[in-house]
Every structure is written in structure tokens, then in C-alpha cells.
Residue frames relative to the residue before (quaternion, step in Angstrom):
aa qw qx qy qz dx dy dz
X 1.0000 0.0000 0.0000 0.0000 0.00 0.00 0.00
X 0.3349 -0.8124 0.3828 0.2852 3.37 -1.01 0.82
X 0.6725 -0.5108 0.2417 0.4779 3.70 -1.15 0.21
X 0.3592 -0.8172 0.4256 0.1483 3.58 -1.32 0.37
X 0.5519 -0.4367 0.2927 0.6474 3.78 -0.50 0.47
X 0.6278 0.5255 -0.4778 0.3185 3.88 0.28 -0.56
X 0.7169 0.3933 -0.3762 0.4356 3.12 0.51 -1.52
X 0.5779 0.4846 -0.5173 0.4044 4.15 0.60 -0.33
X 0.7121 0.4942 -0.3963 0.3027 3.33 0.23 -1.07
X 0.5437 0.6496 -0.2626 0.4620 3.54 1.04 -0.84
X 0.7354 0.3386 -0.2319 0.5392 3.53 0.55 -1.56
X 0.7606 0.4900 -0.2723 0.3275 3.76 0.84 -0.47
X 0.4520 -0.7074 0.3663 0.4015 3.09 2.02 -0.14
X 0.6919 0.4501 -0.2924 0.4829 3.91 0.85 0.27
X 0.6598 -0.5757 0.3946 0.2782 3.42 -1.26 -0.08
X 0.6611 -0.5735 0.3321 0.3518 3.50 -1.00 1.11
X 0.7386 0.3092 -0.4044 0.4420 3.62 1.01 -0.36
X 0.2634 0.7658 -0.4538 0.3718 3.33 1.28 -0.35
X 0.6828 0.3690 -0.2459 0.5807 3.79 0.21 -1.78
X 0.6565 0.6257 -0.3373 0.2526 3.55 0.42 -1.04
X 0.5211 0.5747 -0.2914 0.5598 3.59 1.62 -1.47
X 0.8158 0.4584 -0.2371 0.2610 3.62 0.23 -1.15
X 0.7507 0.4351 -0.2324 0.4394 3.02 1.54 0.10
X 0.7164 0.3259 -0.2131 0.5789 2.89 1.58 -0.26
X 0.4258 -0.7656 0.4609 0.1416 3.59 1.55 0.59
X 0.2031 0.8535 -0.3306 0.3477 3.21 1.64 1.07
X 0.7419 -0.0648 0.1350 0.6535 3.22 1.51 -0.90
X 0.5918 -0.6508 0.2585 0.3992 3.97 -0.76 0.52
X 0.0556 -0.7404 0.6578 0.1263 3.83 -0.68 0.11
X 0.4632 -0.6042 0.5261 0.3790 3.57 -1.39 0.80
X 0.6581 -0.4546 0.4433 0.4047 3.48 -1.16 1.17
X 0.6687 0.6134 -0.3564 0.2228 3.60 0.26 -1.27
X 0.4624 0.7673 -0.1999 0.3968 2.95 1.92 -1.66
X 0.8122 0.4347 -0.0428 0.3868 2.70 -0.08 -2.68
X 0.7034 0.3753 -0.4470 0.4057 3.62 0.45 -0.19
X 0.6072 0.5603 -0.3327 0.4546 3.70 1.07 -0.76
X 0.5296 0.5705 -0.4101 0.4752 3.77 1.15 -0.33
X 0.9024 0.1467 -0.0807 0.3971 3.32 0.32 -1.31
X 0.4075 0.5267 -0.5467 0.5076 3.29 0.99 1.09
X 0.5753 0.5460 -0.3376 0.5069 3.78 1.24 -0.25
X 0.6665 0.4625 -0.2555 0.5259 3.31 0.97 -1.75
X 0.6409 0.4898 -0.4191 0.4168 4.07 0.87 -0.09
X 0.7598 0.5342 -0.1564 0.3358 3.14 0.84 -1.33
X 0.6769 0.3507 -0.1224 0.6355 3.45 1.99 -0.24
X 0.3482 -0.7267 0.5205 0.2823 3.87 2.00 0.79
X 0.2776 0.4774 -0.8116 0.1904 3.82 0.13 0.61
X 0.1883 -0.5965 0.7800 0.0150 3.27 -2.40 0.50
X 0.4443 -0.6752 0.5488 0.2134 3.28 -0.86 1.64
X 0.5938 -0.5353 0.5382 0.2667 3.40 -1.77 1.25
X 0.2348 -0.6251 0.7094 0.2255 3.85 -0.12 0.64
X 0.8371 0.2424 -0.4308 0.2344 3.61 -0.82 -0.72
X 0.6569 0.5455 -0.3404 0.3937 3.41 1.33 -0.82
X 0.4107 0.5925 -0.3684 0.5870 3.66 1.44 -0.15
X 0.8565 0.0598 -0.1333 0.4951 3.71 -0.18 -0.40
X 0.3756 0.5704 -0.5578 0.4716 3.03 0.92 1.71
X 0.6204 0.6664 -0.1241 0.3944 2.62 1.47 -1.94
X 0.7442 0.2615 -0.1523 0.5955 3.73 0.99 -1.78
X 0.4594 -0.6523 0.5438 0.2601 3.74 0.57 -0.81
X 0.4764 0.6018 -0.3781 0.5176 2.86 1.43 0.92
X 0.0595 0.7235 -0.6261 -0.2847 3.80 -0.63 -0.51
X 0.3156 -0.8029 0.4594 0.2113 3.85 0.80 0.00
X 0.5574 0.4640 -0.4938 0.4797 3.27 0.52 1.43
X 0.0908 -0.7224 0.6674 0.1563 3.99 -0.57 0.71
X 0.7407 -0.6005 0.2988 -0.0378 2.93 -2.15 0.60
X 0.0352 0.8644 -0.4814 -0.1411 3.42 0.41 -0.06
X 0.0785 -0.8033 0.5904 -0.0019 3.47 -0.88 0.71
X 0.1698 0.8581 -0.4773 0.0840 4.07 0.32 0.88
X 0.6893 -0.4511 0.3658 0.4331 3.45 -1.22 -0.08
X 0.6954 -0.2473 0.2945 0.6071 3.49 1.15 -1.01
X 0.5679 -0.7077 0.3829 0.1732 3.34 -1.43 0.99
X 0.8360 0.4566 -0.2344 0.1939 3.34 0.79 -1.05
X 0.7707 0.4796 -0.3039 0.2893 3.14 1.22 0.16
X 0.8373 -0.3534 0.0069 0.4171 3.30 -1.37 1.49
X 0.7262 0.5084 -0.1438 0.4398 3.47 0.82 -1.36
X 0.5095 0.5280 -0.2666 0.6249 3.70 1.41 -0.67
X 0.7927 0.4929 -0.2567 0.2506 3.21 0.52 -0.88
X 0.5627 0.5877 -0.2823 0.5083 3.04 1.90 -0.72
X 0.7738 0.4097 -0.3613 0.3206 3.09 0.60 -1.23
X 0.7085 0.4475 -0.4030 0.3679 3.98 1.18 -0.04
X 0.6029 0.4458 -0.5163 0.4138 3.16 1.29 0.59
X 0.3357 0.7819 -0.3473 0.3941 3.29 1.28 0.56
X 0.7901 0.3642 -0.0216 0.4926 2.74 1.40 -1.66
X 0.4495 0.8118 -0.0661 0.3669 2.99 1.54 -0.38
X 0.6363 0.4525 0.0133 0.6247 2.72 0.65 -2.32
X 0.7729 0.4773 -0.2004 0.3669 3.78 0.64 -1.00
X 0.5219 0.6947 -0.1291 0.4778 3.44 1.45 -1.06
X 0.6860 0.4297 -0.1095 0.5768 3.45 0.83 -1.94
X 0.7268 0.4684 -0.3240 0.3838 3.42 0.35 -0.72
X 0.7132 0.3672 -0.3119 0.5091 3.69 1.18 -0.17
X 0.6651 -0.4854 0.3464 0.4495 3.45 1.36 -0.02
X 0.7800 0.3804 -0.3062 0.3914 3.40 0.63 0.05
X 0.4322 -0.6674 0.5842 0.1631 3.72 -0.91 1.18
X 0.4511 -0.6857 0.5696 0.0430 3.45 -1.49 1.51
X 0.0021 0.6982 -0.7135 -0.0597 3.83 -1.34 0.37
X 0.0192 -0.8399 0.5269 0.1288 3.50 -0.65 0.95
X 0.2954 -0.8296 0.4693 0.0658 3.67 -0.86 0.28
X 0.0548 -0.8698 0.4798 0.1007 3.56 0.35 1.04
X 0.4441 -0.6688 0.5747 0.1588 4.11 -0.88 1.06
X 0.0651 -0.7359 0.6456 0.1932 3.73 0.57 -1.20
X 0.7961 -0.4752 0.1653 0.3363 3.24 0.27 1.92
X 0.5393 0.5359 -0.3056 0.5732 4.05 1.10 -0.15
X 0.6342 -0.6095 0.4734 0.0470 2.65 -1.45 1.39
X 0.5868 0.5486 -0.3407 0.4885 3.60 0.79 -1.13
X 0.7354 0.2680 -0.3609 0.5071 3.45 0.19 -1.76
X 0.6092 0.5256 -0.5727 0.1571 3.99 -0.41 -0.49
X 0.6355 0.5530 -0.3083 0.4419 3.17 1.49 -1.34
X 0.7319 0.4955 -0.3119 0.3485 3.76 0.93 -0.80
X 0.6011 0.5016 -0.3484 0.5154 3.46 1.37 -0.74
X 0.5805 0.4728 -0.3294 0.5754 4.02 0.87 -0.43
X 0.7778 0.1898 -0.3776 0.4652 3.89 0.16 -0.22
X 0.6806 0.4416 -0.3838 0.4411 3.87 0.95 0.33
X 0.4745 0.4672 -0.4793 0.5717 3.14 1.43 0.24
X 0.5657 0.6291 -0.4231 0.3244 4.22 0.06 -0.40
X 0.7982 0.1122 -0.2641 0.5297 2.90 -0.81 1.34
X 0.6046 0.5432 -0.3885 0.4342 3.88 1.23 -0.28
X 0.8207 0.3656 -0.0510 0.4362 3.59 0.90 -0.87
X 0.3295 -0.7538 0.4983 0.2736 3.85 -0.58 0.59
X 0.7749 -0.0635 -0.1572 0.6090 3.74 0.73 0.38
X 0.0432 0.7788 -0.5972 -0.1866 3.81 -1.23 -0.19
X 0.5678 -0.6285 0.4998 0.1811 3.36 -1.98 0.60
X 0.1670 0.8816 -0.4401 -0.0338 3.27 -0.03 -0.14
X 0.0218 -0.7347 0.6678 0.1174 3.81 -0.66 1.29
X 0.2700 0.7512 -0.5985 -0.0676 3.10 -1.73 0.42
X 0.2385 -0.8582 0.4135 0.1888 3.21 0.31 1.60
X 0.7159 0.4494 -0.4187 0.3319 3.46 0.54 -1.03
X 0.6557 0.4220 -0.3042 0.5472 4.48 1.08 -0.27
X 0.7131 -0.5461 0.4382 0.0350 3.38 -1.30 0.51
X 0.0380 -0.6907 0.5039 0.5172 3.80 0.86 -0.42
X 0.7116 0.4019 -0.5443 0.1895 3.76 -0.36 -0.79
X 0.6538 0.5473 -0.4461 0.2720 3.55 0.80 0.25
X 0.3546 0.7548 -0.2595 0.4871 3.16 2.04 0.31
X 0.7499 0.6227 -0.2194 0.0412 2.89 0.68 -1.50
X 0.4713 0.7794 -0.2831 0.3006 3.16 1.80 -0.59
X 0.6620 0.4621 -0.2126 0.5504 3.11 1.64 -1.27
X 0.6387 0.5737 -0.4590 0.2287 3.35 0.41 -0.45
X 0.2433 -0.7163 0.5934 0.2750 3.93 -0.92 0.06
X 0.5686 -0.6388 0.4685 0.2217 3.71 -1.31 1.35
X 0.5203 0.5797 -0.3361 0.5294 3.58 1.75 -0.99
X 0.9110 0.1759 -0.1569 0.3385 3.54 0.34 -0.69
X 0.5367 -0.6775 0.4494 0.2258 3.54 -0.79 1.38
X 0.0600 -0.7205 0.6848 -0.0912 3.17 -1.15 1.39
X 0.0476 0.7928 -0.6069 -0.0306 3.18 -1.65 0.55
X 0.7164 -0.6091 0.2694 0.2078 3.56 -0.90 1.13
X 0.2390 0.7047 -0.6440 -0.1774 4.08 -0.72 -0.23
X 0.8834 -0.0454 0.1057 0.4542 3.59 -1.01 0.70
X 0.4203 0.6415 -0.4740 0.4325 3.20 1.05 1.17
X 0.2977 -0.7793 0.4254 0.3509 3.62 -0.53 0.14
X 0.1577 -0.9422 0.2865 0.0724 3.45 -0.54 0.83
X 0.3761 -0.7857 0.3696 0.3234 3.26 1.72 0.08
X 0.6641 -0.4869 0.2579 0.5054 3.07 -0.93 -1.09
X 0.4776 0.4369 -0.6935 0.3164 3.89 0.07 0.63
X 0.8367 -0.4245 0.3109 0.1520 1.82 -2.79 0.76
X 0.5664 0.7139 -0.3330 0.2424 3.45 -0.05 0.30
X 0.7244 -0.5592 0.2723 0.2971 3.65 -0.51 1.23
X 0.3057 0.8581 -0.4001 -0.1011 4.14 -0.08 -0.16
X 0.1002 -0.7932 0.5947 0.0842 3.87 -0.49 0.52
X 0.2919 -0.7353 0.6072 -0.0736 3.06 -0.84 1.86
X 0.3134 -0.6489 0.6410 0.2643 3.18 -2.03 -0.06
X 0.3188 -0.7425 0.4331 0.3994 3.55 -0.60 0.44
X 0.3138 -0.8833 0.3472 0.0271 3.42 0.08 1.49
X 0.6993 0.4370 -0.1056 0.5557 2.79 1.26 -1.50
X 0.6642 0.4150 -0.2775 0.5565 4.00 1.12 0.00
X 0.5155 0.6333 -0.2771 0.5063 2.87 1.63 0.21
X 0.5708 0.5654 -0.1284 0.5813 3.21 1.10 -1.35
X 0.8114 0.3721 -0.3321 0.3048 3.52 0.49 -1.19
X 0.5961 0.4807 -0.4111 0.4946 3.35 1.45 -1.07
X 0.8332 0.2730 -0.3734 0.3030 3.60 -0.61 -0.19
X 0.3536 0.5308 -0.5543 0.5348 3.52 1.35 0.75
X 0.6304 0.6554 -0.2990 0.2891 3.34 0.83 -1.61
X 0.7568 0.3366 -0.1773 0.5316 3.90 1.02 -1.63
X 0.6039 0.5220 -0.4890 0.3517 3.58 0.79 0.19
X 0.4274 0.5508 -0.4141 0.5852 3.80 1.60 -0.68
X 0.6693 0.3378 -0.3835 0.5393 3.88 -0.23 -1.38
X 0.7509 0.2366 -0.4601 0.4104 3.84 -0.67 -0.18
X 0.7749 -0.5213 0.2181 0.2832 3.74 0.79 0.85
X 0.6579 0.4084 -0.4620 0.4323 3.70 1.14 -0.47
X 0.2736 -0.5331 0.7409 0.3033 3.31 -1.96 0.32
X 0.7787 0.4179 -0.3516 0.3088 4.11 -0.03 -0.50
X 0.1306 -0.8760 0.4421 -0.1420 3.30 0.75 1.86
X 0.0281 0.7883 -0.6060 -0.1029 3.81 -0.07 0.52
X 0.3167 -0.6729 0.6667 0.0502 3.87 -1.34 0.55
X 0.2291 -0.7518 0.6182 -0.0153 3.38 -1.17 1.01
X 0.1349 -0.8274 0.5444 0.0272 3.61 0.35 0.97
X 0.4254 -0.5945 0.6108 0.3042 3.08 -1.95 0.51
X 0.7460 -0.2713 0.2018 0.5737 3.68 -1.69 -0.09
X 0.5191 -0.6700 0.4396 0.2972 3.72 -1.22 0.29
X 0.7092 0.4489 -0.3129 0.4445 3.46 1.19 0.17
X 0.3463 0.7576 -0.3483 0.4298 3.37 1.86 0.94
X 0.4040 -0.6569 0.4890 0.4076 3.32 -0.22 1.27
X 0.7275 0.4863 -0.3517 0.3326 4.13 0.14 -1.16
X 0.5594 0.4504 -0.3642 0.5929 3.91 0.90 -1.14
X 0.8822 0.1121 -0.3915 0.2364 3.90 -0.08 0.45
X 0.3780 0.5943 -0.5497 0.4491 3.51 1.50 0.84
X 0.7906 0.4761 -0.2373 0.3033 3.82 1.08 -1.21
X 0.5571 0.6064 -0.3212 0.4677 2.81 1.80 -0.42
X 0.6902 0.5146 -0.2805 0.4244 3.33 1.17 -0.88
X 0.5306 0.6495 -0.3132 0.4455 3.57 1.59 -0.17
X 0.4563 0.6959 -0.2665 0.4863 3.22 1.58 -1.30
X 0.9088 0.2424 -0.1307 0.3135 3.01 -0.19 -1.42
X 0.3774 0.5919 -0.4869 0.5198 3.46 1.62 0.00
X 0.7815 0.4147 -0.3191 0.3397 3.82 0.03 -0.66
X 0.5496 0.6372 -0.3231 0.4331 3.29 1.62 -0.13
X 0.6620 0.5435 -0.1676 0.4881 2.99 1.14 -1.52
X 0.8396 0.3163 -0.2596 0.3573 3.36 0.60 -1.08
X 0.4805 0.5769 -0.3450 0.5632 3.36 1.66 0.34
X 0.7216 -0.3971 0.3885 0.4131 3.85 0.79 -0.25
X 0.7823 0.5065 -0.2418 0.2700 3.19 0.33 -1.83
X 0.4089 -0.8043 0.4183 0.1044 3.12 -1.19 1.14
X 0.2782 -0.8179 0.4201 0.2777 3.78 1.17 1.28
X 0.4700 -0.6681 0.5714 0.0788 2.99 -1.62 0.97
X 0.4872 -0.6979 0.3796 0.3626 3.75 -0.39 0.41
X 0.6625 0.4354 -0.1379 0.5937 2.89 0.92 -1.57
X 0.6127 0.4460 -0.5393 0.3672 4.00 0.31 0.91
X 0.4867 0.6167 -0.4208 0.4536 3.39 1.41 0.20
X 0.0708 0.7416 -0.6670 -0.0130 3.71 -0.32 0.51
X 0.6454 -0.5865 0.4881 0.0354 2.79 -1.71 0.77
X 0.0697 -0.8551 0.5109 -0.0538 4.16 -0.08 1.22
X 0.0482 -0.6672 0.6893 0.2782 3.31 -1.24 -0.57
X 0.3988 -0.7476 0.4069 0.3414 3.77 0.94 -0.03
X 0.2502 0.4860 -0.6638 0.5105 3.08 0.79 1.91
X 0.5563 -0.5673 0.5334 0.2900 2.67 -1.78 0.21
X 0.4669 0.5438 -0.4275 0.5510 3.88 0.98 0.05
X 0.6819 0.3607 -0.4514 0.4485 3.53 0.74 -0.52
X 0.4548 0.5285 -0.5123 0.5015 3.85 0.77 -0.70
X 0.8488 0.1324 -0.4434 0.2558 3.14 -0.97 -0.91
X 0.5755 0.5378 -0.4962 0.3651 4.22 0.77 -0.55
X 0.5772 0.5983 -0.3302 0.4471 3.80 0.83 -0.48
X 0.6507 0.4566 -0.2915 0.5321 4.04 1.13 -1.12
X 0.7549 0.3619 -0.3469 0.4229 3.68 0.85 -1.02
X 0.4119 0.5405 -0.5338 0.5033 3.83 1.07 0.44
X 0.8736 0.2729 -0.2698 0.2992 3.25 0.24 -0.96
X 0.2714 0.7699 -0.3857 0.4299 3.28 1.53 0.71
X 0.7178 0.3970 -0.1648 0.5478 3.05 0.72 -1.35
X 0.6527 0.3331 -0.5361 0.4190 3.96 0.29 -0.40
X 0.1835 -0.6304 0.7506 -0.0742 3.09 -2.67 0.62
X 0.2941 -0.3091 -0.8807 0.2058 0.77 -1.06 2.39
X 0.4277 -0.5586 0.6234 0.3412 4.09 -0.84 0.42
X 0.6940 -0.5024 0.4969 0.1382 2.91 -1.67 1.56
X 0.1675 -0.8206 0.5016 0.2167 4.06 -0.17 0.66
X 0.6752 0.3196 -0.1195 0.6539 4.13 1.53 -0.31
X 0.2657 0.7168 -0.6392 -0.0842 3.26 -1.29 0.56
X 0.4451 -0.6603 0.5998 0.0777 2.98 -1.59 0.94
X 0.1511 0.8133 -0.5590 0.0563 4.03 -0.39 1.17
X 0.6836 -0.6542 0.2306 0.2272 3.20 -0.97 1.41
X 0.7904 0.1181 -0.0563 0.5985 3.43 1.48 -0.22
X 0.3391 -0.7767 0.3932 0.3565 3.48 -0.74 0.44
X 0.3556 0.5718 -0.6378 0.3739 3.57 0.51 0.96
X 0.5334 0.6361 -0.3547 0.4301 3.59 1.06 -1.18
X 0.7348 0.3862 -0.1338 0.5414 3.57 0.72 -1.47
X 0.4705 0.6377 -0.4507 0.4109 3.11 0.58 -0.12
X 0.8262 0.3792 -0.1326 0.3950 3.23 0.77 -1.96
X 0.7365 0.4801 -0.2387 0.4124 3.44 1.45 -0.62
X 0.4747 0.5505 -0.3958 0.5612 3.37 1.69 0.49
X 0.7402 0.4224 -0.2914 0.4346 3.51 1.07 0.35
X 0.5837 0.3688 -0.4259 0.5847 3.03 1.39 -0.66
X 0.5364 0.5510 -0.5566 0.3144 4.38 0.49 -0.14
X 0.6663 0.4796 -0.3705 0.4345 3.61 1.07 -1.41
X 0.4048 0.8384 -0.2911 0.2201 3.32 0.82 -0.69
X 0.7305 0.5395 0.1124 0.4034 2.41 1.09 -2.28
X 0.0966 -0.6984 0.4969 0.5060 3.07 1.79 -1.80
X 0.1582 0.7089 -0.6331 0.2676 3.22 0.26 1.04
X 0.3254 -0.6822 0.6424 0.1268 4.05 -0.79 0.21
X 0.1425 -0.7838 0.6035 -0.0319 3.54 -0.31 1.13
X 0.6713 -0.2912 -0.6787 0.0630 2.22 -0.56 1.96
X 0.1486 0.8758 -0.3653 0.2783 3.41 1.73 0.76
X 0.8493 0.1263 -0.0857 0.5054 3.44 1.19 -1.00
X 0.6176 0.1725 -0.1164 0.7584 3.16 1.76 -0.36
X 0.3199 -0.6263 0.7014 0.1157 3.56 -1.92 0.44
X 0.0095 0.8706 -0.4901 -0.0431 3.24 -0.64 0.58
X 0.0596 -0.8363 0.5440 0.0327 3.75 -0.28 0.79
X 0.0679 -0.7760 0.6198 0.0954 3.93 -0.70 0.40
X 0.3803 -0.7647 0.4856 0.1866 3.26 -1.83 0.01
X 0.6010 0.4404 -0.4697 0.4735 3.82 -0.76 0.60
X 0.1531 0.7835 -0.5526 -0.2395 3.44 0.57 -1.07
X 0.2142 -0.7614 0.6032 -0.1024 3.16 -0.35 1.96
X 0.6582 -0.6766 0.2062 0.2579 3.43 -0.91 0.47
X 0.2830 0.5837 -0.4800 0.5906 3.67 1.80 0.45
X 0.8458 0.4642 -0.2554 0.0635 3.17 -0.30 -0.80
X 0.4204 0.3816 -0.4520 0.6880 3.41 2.03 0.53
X 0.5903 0.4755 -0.4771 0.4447 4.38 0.34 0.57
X 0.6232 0.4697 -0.4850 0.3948 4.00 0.77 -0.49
X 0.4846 -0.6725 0.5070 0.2364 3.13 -1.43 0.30
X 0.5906 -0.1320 -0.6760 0.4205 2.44 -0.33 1.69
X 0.2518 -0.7472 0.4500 0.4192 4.12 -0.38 0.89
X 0.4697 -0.6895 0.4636 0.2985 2.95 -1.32 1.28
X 0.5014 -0.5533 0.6146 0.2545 3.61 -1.96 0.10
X 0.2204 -0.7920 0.5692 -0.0119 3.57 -0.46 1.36
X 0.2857 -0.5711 0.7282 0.2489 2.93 -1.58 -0.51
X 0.3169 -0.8779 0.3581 0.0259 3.13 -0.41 1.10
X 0.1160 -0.7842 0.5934 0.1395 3.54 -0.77 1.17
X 0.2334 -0.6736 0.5883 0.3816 3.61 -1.41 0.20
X 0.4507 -0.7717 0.4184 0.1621 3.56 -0.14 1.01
X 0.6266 0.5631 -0.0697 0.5344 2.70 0.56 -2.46
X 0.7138 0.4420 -0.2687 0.4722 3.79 0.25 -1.24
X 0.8052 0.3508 -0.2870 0.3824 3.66 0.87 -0.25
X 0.5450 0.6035 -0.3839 0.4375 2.66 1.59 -0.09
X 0.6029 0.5811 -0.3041 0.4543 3.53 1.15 -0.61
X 0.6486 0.5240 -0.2459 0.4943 3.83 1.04 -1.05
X 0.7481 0.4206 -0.3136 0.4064 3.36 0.84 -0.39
X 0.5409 0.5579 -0.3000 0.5534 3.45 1.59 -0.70
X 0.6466 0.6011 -0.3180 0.3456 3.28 0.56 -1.03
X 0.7005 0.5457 -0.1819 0.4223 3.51 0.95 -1.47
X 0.4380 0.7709 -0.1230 0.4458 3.03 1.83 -1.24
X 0.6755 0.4243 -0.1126 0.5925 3.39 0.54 -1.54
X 0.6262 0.2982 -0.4630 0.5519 3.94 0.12 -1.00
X 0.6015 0.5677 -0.4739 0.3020 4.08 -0.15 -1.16
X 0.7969 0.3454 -0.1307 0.4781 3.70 0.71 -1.80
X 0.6199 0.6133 -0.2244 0.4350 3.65 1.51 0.27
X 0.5375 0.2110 -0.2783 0.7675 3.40 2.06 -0.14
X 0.7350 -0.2920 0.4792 0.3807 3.65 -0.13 0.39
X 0.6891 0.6068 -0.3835 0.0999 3.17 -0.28 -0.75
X 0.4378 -0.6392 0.5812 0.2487 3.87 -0.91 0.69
X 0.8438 0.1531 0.0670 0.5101 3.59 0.05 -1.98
X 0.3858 -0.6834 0.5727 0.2368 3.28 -0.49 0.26
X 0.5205 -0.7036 0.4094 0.2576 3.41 -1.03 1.04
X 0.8204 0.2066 0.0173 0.5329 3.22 0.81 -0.91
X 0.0570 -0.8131 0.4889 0.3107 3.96 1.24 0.71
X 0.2974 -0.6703 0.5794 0.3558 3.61 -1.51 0.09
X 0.3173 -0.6404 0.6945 0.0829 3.63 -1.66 0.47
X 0.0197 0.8471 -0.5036 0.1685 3.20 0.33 1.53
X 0.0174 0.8459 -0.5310 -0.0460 3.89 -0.52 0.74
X 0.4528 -0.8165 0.3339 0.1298 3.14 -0.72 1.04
X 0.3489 -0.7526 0.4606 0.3158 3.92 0.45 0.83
X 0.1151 -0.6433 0.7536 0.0713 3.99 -1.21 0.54
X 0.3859 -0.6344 0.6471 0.1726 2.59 -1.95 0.70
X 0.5247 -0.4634 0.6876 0.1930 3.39 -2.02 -0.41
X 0.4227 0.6508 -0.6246 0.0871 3.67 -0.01 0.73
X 0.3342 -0.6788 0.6241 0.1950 3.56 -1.12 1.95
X 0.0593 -0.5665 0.8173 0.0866 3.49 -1.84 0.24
X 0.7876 -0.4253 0.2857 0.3423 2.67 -1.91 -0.02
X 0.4863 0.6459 -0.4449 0.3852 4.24 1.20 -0.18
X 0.7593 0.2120 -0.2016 0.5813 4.14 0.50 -0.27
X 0.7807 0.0668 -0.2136 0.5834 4.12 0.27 0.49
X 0.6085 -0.5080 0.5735 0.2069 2.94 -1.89 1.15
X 0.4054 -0.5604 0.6425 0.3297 3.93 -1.05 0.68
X 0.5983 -0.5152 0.5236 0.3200 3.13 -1.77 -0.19
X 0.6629 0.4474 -0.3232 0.5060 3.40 1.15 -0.51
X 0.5551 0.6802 -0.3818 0.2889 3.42 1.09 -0.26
């Protein structure tokens, strides 16, 4: 059996709450104290009671994630974002994936309550106020890529729709006007900021958008490649496309080679997130670029100050958007050596 706050307090010459103050920074101890506790509390492997500690402070020091799903590249960044950020203040993460349904979000958000001292929560394809029921006022929440309207609550966007425009924007400059666009599901907060970028660069370039260049995704790669072999079949065939994620591209840069299509000779191909595969395909594609990882940290961070004054709501929520880049490869312009 291992040693107890008694047996420290004893070997350290102080009282059981004494050891207690020093761990839960509950109340002051002379330094002199605190170091003689836990050179004892080492030297006898005692290990603080985690649950009875965040009984004790009301804390449990671990915050929440709530996401669409885990496994892809771009998900991934942003929880080592959060992670990497979390761990570094002491506090240990539990994440909870919904697969895009309402039910699970609402269920993973009321079984997380009361387990977690702040939580994150993205869910592009739901609204927050339809959340809100589950949510607790005691406990500090904050948004990723979720649309939030007007409650009180914290959110960190991408700039989607400036996203959308700049890599509409370098497929026009590399000369094509018959731009096609692989969308995500239509009830995705992102498939209608980028789309709505898209078509700003069309308009403001002249071009008169074709219907039938919208194609239809789910941002799988199975959806990429069923989206390219639609656009196979149209005449005249779209000469650029622009898909909302680079799994999408992913899938329609195979089903073109497939074809014998020449990327980017007969088709251009631009994608979004630029996740790290995507300077390794052949041809590496040209993204638009998210800092994930970088949002994942900004949101955790903010987190931490929220679950560090106490606080539930934030006084003043923030409306944070995240800048993207433009990074061209060789999938939307001919090289010079080419």
C-alpha cells in the first residue's frame, strides 16, 4: 500500500492539511514548508488522490474536446494543438467524437458536465444555440468553426470564405475561366463560407458560373473521386478545380490520372487545409492553408485564462478568425521547366 498524506505529514513534521495546502495551492505555505513537504511526499512515492483533489479545489484539471471526428490529418493537428497546449499548463484532455449528428453532440456535452473544467467544442454542421441546453453557465466553453450567432460564447473561425477566394483567385490568374468546385455536405458551416468565396472570384472576374460546376462532396476522399468522374462527363469539361479539402483532391487527382488526364495540363487542381500529405502526392497539390495546430493552441489557451478567473461566460465573447494562406505547388501552374 502506498504512503498517505498522513504518513507525509508525519515524516514532514506538519499537518495533514498542511500537505493538503501544497497541493492544492488552496492557501499560502512558507516556501520553506512547501519544499520540505514534497521532498518527503517524493522520498515516500506518496501520489496525490486526484479525485479527492478536485473535490477538494473543484477542479478536475482536464478540459474537453468535442469534434466531428478524430482521424483526419487536419483534426489531428488541431488536437495536438490543444494538447501540446493543455499538458503544458497541467491539465489532461478527453476528447469525444459525435460523427456529425446532433444527438451524439448533445450526448457527448451532457456526459462530459461536471467531468471537465472548461470544453472546446467544433461542430460545423449544428449551430451552438442548438447546443445550448446541454451546455452548463458554470462551465466555460469555447467554439472551433462552429457558427455561433449571437450567444455568449467564445468562437475561433477560419477565414473560409477568403480562403475560397484566393485559390479561386490563382486558378483565373493561371488563365482558366471554366472553374469547377467540389463542395462539402450543404449543411456545413465551411462548404458555405468557401463556396461563397468561390463565387466572389467568379463574379468579380466576369465569369459567368456554371451550375453544373458545383459538384457535390462529403470531404472524403471517395467523394473526390465520384465528384471528378461527373465532371468528366460534362462538355465542355471544367479546365481547374477547386475542392474544399484535400482529401476531396486527393480523390479527384486520381480518378483524373486515372483517366489520363495530366494534372495540371488538362485539369488544375487546388485543395484546402493543406495538411501534410499534400506536398508528397504526385503531383503535390497547392492548398490553401490552415494553421490548425495554431488554432488549436489559441483556443485552449483562452480556455485556460476563462477556467483560471472562475469564470463560466465570458464578459465580452471573442470572434476570432483565423487568416489562411495560398501555398501554389506544382497541381494549379505549369513549372518553368515543364
Amino acid at each position: 500500500m502506498g504512503a498517505t498524506i498522513r504518513d507525509v505529514a508525519r515524516e514532514a513534521g506538519v499537518s495533514p492539511a498542511t500537505v493538503s495546502r501544497v497541493y492544492n495551492d488552496s492557501a499560502p505555505v512558507r516556501e520553506e514548508t512547501r519544499k520540505r513537504v514534497l521532498a518527503t511526499a517524493k522520498r515516500l512515492r506518496y501520489v496525490p488522490n486526484g479525485t479527492a483533489r478536485s473535490l477538494s479545489i473543484n477542479k478536475t484539471h482536464v478540459l474537453g474536446f468535442v469534434l466531428p471526428e478524430p482521424h483526419r490529418e487536419f483534426f489531428s493537428e488541431i488536437i495536438r494543438g490543444i494538447d501540446e497546449t493543455a499538458h503544458q499548463a497541467g491539465y489532461n484532455m478527453l476528447v469525444s467524437s459525435t460523427h456529425n449528428r446532433l444527438e451524439n453532440t448533445h450526448a457527448a456535452l451532457r456526459v462530459l458536465r461536471g467531468r471537465v473544467d472548461g470544453l472546446i467544442v467544433m461542430s460545423p454542421h449544428h449551430e451552438a444555440d442548438l447546443l445550448m441546453e446541454s451546455l452548463s453557465p458554470r462551465t466555460p466553453v469555447a467554439f472551433i468553426m462552429t457558427a455561433v450567432g449571437e450567444t455568449p460564447y467564445d468562437a475561433f473561425q477560419v477565414d473560409n470564405e477568403g480562403g475560397g477566394y484566393e485559390a479561386t483567385r490563382h486558378l483565373l490568374e493561371q488563365g482558366h475561366r471554366r472553374i469547377a468546385i467540389i463542395k462539402g455536405p450543404d449543411d456545413n458551416l465551411d462548404t458555405r463560407e468557401r463556396l461563397a468565396g468561390y463565387r466572389e472570384a467568379l463574379r468579380e472576374a466576369g465569369v459567368q458560373a456554371d451550375p453544373s460546376w458545383e459538384l457535390s462532396g462529403a470531404f472524403t476522399r471517395e467523394s473526390g473521386i465520384a465528384a471528378a468522374e461527373r465532371l468528366l462527363e460534362l462538355d465542355p469539361r471544367p479546365t481547374a478545380v477547386f475542392a474544399m479539402n484535400d482529401y476531396m483532391a486527393f480523390g479527384a487527382l486520381g480518378a483524373f490520372q486515372m483517366a489520363g488526364l495530366n494534372v495540371p495540363g488538362d485539369v488544375a487542381l487546388v485543395g484546402f487545409d493543406d495538411i501534410m500529405s499534400a506536398q508528397y502526392v504526385n503531383p503535390p497539390l497547392s492548398s490553401i492553408r490552415v494553421s490548425s495546430a495554431e488554432l488549436g493552441r489559441r483556443v485552449t489557451q483562452r480556455l485556460l485564462d476563462l477556467v483560471g478567473r472562475g469564470s463560466g461566460l465570458p464578459d465580452d465573447p471573442l470572434r476570432i478568425k483565423m487568416a489562411t494562406q495560398l501555398v501554389v505547388r506544382d497541381s494549379s501552374q505549369i513549372s518553368a521547366s515543364g
